[in-house]
BALOBA-1460 file (C-alpha; in Angstrom, 3 decimals):
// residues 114
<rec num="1" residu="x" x="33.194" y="-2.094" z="-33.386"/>
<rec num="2" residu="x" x="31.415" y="-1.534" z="-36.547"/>
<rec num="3" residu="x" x="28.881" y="-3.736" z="-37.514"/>
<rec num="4" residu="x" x="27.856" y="-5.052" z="-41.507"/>
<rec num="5" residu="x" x="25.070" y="-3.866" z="-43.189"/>
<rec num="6" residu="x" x="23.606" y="-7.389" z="-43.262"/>
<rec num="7" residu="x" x="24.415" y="-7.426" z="-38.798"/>
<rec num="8" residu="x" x="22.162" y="-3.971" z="-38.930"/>
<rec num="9" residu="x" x="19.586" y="-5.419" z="-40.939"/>
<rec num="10" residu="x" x="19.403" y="-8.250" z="-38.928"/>
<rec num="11" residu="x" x="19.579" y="-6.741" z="-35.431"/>
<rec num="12" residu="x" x="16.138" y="-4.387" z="-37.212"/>
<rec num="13" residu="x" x="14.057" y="-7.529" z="-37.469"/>
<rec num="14" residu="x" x="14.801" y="-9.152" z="-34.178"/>
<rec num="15" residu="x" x="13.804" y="-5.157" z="-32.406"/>
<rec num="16" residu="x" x="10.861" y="-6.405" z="-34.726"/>
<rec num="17" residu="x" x="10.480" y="-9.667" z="-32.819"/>
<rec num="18" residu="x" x="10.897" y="-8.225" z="-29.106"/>
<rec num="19" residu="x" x="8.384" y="-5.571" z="-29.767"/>
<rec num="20" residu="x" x="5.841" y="-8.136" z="-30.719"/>
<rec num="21" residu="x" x="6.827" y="-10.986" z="-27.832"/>
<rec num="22" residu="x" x="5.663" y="-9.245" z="-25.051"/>
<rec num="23" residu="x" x="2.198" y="-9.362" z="-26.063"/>
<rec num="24" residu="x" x="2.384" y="-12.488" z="-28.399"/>
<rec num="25" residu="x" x="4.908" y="-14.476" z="-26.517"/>
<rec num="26" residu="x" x="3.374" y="-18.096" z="-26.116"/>
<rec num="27" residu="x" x="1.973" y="-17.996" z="-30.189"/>
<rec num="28" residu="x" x="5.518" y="-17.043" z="-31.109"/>
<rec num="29" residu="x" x="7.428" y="-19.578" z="-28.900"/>
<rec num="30" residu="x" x="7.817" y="-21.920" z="-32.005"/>
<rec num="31" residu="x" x="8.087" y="-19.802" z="-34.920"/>
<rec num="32" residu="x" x="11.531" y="-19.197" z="-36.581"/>
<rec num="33" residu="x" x="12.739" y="-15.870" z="-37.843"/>
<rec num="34" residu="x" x="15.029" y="-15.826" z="-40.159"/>
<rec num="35" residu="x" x="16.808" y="-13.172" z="-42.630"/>
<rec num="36" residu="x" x="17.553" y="-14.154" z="-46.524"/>
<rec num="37" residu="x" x="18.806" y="-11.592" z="-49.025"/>
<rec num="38" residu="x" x="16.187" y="-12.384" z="-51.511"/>
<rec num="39" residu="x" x="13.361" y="-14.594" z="-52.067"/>
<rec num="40" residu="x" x="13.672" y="-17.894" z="-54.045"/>
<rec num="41" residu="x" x="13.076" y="-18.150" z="-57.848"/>
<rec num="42" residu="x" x="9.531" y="-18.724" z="-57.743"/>
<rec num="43" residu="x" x="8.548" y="-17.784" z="-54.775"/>
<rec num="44" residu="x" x="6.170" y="-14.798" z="-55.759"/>
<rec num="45" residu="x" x="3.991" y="-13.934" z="-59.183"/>
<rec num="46" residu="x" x="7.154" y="-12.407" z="-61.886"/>
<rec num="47" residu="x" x="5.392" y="-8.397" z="-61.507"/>
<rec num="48" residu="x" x="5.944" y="-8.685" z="-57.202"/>
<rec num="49" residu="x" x="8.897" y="-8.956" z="-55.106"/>
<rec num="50" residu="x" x="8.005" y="-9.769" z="-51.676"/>
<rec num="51" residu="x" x="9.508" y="-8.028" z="-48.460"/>
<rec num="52" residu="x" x="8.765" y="-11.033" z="-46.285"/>
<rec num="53" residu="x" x="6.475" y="-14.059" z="-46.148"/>
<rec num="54" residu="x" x="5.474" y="-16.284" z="-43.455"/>
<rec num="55" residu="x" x="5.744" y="-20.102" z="-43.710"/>
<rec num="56" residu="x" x="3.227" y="-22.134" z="-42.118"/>
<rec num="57" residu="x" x="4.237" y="-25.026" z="-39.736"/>
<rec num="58" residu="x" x="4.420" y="-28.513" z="-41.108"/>
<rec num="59" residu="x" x="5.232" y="-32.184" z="-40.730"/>
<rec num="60" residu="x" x="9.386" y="-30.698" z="-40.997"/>
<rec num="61" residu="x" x="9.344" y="-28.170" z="-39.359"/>
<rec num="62" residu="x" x="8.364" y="-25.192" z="-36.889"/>
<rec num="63" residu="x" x="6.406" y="-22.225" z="-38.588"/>
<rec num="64" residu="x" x="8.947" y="-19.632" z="-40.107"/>
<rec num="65" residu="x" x="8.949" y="-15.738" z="-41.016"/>
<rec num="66" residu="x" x="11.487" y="-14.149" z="-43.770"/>
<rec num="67" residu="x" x="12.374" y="-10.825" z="-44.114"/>
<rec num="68" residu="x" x="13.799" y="-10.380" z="-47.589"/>
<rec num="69" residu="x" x="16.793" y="-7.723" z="-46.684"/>
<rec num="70" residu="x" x="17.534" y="-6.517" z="-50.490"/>
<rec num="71" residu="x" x="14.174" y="-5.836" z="-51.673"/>
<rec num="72" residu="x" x="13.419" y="-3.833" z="-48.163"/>
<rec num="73" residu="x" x="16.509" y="-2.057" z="-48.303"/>
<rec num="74" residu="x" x="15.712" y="-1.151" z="-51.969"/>
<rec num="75" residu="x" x="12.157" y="-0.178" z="-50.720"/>
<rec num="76" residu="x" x="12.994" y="2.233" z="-48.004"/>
<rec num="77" residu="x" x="16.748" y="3.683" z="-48.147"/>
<rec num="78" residu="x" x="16.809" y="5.665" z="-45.141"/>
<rec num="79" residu="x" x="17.384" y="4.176" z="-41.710"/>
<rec num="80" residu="x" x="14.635" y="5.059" z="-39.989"/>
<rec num="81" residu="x" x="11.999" y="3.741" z="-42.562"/>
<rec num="82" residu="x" x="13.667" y="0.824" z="-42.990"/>
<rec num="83" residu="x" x="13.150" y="0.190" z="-39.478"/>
<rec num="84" residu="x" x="9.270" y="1.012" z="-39.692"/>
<rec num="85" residu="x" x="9.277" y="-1.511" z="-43.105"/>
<rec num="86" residu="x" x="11.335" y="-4.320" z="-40.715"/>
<rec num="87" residu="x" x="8.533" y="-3.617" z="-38.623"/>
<rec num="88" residu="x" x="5.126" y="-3.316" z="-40.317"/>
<rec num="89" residu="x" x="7.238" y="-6.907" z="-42.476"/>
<rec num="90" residu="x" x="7.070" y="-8.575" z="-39.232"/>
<rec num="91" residu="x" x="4.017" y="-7.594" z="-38.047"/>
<rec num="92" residu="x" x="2.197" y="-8.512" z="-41.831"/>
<rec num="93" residu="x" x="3.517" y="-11.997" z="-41.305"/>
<rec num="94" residu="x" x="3.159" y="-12.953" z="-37.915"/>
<rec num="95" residu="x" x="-0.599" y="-11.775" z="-38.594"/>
<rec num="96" residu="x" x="-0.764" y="-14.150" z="-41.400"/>
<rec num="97" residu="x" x="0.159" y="-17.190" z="-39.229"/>
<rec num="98" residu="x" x="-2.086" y="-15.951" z="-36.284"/>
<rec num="99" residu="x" x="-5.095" y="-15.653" z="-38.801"/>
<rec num="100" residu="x" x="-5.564" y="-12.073" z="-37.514"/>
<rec num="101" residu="x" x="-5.326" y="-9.041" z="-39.209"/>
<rec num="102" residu="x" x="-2.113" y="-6.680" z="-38.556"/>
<rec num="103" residu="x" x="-3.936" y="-4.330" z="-36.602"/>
<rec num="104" residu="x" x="-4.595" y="-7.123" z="-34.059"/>
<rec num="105" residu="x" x="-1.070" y="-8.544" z="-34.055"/>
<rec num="106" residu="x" x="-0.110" y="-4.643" z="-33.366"/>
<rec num="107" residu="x" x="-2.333" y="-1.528" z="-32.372"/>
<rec num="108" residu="x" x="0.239" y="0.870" z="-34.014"/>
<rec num="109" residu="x" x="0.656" y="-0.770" z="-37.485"/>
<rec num="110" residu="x" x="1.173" y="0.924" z="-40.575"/>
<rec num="111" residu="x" x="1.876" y="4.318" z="-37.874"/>
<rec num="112" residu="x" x="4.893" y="6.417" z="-38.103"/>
<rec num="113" residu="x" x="7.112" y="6.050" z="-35.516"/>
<rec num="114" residu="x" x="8.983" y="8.936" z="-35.452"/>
């Protein structure tokens, strides 16, 4: 069976997730993931669009990472980079929560994959 677009995109950021569980399994038990087509009105300066952000834990709820799936599919058109942007997304904000730097979170950021 074929599978949407937005089921692709989705099933690119939780390969994302899995890579990054294995090492980072216990920090990551609580955070959400979540996919949104675009960020909120307001949510970044008027001359950015982000790709994702990370959303700290507070007193209503778990820590959370969005991917924005428009503005990375407008980023990176072919398949394969889009998966590498899901990625290097994913990584970026998971970082951001751990107070590390990407490279920490994973060894092969920013790296081709091909």
């Amino acid at each position: 069976m074929s599978r949407s677009r937005s089921e692709r995109f989705d099933a690119l950021v939780l390969d994302a997730v899995e890579a990054l569980e294995a090492r980072w399994r216990s920090e990551l038990s609580r955070v959400e993931f979540a996919v949104e087509d675009v960020p909120s009105p307001g949510a970044s300066a008027p001359t950015t669009v982000p790709l994702g952000r990370a959303f700290p834990a507070g007193p209503t709820g778990p820590a959370r990472v969005v991917v924005y799936r428009r503005p990375v599919e407008l980023r990176a058109k072919e398949p394969s980079s889009r998966a590498e942007l899901v990625h290097d997304v994913v990584v970026e904000c998971v970082a951001d929560l751990l107070g590390l730097s990407p490279d920490q979170v994973d060894p092969g950021y920013g790296e081709d994959r091909d």
